[in-house]
C-alpha positions as CSV (number, residue, x, y, z in Angstrom):
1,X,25.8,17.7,-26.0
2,X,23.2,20.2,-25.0
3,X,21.4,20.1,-28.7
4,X,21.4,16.0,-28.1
5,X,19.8,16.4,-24.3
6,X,17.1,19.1,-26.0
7,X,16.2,17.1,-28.3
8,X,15.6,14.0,-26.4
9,X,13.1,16.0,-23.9
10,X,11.4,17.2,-26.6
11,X,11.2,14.1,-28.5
12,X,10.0,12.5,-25.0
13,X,7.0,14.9,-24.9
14,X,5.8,14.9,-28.2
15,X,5.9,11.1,-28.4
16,X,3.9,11.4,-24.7
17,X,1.3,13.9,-25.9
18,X,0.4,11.9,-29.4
19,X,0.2,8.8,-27.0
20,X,-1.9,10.7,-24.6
21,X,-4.2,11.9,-27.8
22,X,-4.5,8.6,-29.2
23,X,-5.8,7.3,-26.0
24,X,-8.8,10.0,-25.9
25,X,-9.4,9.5,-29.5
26,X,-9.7,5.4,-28.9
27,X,-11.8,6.1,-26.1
28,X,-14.0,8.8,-27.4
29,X,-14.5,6.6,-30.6
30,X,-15.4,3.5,-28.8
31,X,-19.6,3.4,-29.0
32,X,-20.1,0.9,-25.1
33,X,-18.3,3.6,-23.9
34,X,-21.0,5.8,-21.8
35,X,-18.4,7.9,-19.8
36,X,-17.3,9.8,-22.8
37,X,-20.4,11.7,-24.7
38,X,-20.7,11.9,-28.2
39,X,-21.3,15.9,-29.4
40,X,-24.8,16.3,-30.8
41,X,-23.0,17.6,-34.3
42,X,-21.9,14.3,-34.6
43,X,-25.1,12.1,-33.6
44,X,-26.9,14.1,-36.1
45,X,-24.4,13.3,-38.9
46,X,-25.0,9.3,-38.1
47,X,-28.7,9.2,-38.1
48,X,-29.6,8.3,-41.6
49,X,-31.5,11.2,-43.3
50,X,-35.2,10.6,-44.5
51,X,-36.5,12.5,-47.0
């Protein structure tokens, strides 16, 4: 009974962390978002390159 009860809190928090991940990846991804900032690694990488 106690493997049952450990695994359901630990199943519960997984699923809540990959939830809570998701939401900052959606809302890092999302470009009309202003209140998350996009690293300058990555604005470099979208500008088109002219050679």
């Amino acid at each position: 009974m106690k493997f049952l009860k450990d695994f359901i809190v630990i199943a519960f928090s997984v699923f809540i962390v990959v939830k809570v991940l998701n939401k900052m990846k959606k809302k890092a991804e999302d470009p009309k978002n202003k209140e998350v900032s996009t690293p300058k690694n990555i604005e470099l990488m979208n500008k088109p390159m002219n050679f």
